[in-house]
N, C-alpha and C positions, 0 to 999 in steps of 0.2 A: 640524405643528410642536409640540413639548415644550414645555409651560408651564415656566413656572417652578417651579413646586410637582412637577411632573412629574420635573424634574433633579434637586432636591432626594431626593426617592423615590428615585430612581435612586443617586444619590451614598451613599444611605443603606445601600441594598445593597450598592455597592460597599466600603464601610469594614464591613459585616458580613462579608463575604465574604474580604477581605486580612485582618481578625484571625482568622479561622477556619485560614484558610492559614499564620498566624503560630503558631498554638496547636497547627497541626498538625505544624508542623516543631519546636515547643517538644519535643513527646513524641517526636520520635524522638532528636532529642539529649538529654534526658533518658534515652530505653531504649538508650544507645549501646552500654555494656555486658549488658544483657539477656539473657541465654541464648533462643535461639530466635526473638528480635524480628524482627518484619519490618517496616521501615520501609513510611509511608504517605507517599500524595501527593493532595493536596485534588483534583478533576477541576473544574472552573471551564467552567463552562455561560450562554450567554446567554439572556436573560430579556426580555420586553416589546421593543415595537417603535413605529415611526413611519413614517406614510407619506411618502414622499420619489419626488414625481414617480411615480405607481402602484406605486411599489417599498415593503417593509416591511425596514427595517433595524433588528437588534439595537440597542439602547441599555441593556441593563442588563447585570450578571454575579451568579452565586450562586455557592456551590460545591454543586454538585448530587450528592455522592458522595466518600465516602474511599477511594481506592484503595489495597488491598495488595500492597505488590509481591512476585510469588509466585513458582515456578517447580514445577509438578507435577510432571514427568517429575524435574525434581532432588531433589525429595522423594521420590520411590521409590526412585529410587536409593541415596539415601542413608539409607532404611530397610530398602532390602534388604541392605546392605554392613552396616546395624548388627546385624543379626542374623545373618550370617556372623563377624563381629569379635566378638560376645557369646559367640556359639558356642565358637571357638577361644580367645580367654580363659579361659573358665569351664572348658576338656580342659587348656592349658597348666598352670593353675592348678592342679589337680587332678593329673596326673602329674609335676608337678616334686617333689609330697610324695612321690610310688611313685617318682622316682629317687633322693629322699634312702634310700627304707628300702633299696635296693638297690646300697650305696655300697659297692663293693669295691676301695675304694683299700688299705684295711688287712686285713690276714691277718685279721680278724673276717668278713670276709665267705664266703658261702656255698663258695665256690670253694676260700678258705683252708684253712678248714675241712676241707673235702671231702682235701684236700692232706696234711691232718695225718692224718686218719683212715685215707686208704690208709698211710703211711709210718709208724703206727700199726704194721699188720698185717703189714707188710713186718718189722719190731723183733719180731712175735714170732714169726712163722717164722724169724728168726733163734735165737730163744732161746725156744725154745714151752714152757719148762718156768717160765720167769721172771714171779713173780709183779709187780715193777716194770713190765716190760714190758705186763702184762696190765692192771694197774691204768691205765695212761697209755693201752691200746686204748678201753677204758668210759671215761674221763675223755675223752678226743675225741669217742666218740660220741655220749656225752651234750650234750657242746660242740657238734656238730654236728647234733643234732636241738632242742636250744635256738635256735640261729641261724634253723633252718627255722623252728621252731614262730614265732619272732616275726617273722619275714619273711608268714608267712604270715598271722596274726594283726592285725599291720599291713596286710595288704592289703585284708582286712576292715574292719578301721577305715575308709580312705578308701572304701570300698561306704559304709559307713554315715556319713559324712561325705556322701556324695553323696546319701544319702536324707535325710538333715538338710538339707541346699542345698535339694535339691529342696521341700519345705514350707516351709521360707522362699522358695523363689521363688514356688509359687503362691499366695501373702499378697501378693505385689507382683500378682504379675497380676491377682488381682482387683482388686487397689485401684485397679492402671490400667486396669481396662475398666470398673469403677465409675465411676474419673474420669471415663472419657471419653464415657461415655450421659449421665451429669451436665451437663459442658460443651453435649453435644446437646440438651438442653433448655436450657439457658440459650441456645443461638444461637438457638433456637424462639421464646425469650421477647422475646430483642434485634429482631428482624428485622432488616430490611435496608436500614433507613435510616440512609444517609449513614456505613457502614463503622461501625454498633455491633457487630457480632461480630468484627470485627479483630483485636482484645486474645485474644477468646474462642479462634479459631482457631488462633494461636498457640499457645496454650497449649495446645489439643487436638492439635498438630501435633507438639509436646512428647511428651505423655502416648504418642502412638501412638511415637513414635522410640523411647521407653523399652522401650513394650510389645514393637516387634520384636527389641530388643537382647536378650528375653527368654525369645522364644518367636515361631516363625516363622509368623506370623500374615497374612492374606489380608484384604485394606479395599478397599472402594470408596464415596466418598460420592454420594449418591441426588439424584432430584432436588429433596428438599427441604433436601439442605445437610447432611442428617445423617450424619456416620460410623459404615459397618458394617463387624463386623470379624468373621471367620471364621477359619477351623482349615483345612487344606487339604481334609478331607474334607467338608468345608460347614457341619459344626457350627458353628452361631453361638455369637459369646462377648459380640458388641454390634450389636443393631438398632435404630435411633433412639433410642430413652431407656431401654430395656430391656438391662440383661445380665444372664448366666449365667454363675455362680461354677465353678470348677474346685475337685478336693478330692483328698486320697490318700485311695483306698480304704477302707475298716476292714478289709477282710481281705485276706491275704498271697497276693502272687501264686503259682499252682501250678506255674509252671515255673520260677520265681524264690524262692524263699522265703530267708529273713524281709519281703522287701521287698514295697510295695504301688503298683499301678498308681495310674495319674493317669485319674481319670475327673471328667465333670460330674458338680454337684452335682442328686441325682433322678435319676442312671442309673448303671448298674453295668459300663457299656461303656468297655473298656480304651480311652485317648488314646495311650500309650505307643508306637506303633508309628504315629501319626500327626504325633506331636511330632520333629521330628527335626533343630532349627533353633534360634538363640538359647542364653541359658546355660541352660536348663531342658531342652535338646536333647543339650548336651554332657553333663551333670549325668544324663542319662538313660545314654548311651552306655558314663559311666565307669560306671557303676554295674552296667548288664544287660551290657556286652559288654567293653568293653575291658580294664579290671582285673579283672573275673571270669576272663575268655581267660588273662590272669596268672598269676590265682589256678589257675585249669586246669592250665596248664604247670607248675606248681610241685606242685602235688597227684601230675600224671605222674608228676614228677622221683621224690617222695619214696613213692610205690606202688611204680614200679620198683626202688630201690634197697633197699626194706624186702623184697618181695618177690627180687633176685636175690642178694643176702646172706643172704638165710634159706635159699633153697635151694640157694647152696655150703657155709652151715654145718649143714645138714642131712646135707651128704658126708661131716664127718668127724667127729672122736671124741675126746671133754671127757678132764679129767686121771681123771676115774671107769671110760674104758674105756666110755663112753655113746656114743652115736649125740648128732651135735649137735641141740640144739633151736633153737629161735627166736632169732635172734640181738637183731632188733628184733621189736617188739611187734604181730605181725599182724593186732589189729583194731586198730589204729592207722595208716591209713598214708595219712595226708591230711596237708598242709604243718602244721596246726593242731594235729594232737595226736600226730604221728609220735615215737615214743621208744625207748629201748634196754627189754628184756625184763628186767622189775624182777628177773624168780628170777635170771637172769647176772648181772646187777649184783650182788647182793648173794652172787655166789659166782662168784668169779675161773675158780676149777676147772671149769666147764657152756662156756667156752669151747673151740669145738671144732678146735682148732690144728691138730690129726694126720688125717692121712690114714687111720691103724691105728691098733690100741691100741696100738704099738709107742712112740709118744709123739712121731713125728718133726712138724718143721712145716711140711707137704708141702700140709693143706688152708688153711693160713694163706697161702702164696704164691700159691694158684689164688684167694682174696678177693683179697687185692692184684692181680693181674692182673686184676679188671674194671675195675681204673681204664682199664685202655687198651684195654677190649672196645669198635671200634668200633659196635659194633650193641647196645650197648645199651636207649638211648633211641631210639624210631622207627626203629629197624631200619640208622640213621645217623649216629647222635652216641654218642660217648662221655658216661657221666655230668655230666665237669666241661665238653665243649663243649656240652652240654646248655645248662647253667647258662648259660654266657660268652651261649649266641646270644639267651636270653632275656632278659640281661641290656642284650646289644648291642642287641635289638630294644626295648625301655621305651626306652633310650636316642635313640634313633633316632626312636622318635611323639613324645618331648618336645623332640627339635631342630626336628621338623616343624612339631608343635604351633606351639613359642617363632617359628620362621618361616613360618609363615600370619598369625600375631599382629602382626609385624612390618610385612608385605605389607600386611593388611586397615587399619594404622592409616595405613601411607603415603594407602592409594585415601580412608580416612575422610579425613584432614585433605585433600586433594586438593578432594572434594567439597565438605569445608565452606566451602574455601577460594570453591568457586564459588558455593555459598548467600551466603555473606558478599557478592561481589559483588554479586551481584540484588538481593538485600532487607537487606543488612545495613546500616547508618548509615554514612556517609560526613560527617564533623564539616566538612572544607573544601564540600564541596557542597551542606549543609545549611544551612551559615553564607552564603553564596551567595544561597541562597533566600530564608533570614530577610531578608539582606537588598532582595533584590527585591523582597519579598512589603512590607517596611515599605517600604520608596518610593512602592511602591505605594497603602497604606494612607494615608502622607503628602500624595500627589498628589490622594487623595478629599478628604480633611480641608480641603484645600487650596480646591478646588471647593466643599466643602461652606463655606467660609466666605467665598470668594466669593459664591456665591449669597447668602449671610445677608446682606451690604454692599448686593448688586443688591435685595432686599426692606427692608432699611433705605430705601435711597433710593425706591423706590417710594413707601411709607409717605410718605415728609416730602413727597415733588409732592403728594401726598393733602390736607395738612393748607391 
């Protein structure tokens, strides 16, 4: 049987034990709005015993343990969908600027252009001797190889937009796999008494959400609690308290130039082609493949045009009785520095309009007719449906883009929605508990001043 002093003890731990449970449901309605909190719940364990008839019955309670309420499998989930969703954000983002530069709602656009300068040469096979005329064919072309030139230029800019991205992202990535060996040491430090890493793991659960929204990244914690975090190829980036920084190269990739690979820092071994997830994933694509592919087509476009204009006005014959020469500038003939042939600009006469020296405009109507050469571009497109389809295509990976963006933030909020359930704070259920847990607390208090009255009176039969 339980002394008195014995129940006392007991009561003792029990009023430890309901404010613990009070203090523990204080922080979670305190972290109600918290980013990433995971509500805790005290686990309440029996202690000491008494023999009753050869039996040993519990008589006391502690709380032996914080539990956090977790969900694993919903954690991957939802660090695999934030690395798909960082992905297509950071392409959206990035090619909504390549459909601004390729806005052809207004006659400024490539296509316009392109429109003026046939209907140009059309004006002066009508009147091949007319210096108005001639002057208004160099003023379009020049208008139309400006347009290119900053279409193209601009396309470059977002390449280099994306190499800029990209070295501010790998400053975040380090910082979050420095955070997160950081944190691994500090769980190392806390142990595992009664939920002190609780706070910790959070916040490492944090860091790693960020890290995949960044870079598609491979984790698994060990069994001593600590997270590691890898690269798909096995390259470690975090092993218990240790990481390894990421860097851009110092020197310029050889199949890519100006631009530099993503390697560890102490190796010279390209990431690039292992990175292919998160914004550092997209931010790589636009840069080595997508808007380069752009840039491609567009260099095609204005190679073939420099080159199939130069050699119809190679057919015919300037107001001098000359053979024509270059009409655009043939070692010019990339989107970036494609231009009219400075010596015809500056001399109306070197345009070679005539078929003969007779002076008619027989080779100015054969230019105008490659506007409608189907085979000019790829053996399949006319010039300007050249344009249209490369147009129509940017257009098309940014509806994509803008709808993956869409889809992936539905499934995020979906998932969060189901984190929130598991571990997220619940104010009516919390209030619930406080109040259980203080009735509880009251009921001891209770007992506990009972018994103080049963040892008063003990005391006074004494005297």
């Amino acid at each position: 049987m339980m002394s008195i002093i014995g129940i006392l003890d007991t009561t003792k731990l029990a009023l430890s034990s309901f404010q613990a449970a009070i203090d523990i449901t204080g922080s979670n309605i305190s972290n109600v709005n918290t980013p990433g909190y995971s509500r805790q719940r005290p686990v309440f364990s029996s202690v000491g015993s008494i023999d009753v008839r050869a039996a040993k019955i519990k008589v006391g309670v502690e709380v032996s343990d914080v539990e956090r309420i977790y969900n694993n499998f919903l954690r991957d989930q939802i660090n695999e969908r934030s690395s798909v969703t960082g992905y297509y954000e950071a392409l959206s983002t990035s090619l909504e600027s390549v459909e601004i530069i390729f806005d052809e709602t207004s006659g400024s656009g490539i296509n316009g252009l392109l429109n003026q300068f046939w209907n140009a040469w059309s004006d002066v096979s009508n009147n091949p001797e007319g210096q108005v005329e001639r002057d208004a064919l160099i003023s379009s072309a020049e208008s139309l190889c400006a347009s290119i030139n900053d279409y193209g230029n601009a396309l470059e800019s977002v390449r280099e937009d994306a190499e800029n991205n990209i070295q501010e992202t790998v400053v975040e990535i380090n910082n979050l796999i420095s955070s997160i060996a950081d944190v691994n040491r500090k769980i190392r430090e806390a142990g595992s008494e009664q939920g002190n890493s609780n706070i910790l793991q959070d916040k490492r659960d944090e860091y790693l959400k960020e890290l995949c929204s960044t870079i598609n990244a491979n984790y698994f914690i060990d069994s001593s609690g600590a997270l590691n975090v890898f690269l798909p190829n096995g390259e470690p980036l975090v092993e218990k308290e240790f990481s390894w920084q990421l860097r851009l190269s110092s020197e310029t990739s050889e199949t890519n130039p100006p631009y530099h690979h993503i390697t560890k820092v102490g190796s010279s071994d390209s990431l690039d082609e292992v990175i292919t997830g998160g914004k550092i994933g997209a931010l790589l694509d636009v840069r080595d493949m997508i808007v380069k592919n752009y840039q491609d087509n567009l260099d095609s476009f204005a190679a073939g045009l420099v080159t199939q204009i130069n050699d119809q006005h190679h057919q015919g014959y300037d107001q001098y009785k000359n053979i024509g020469s270059d009409f655009f500038d043939p070692t010019a003939t990339d989107s970036k520095s494609m231009r009219v042939n400075s010596e015809l600009a500056a001399d109306l006469k070197k345009i070679a309009a005539s078929s003969s020296i007779l002076g008619d405009g027989a080779n100015a109507v054969q230019i105008s007719a490659l506007k409608d050469n189907e085979a000019a571009m790829n053996g399949i497109f006319t010039f300007n449906n050249y344009v249209a389809s490369l147009i129509g295509k940017i257009g098309q990976d940014v509806a994509d883009a803008k709808t993956n963006v869409e889809h992936q933030n539905i499934v995020m909020s979906q998932l969060d929605r189901q984190r929130e359930g598991i571990s997220g704070v619940s104010i009516d259920e919390e209030m619930m508990k406080l109040i259980q847990y203080q009735m509880g607390y009251n009921a001891a208090g209770r007992l506990c001043s009972i018994i103080n009255e049963m040892l008063d009176t003990l005391i006074n039969l004494g005297r």
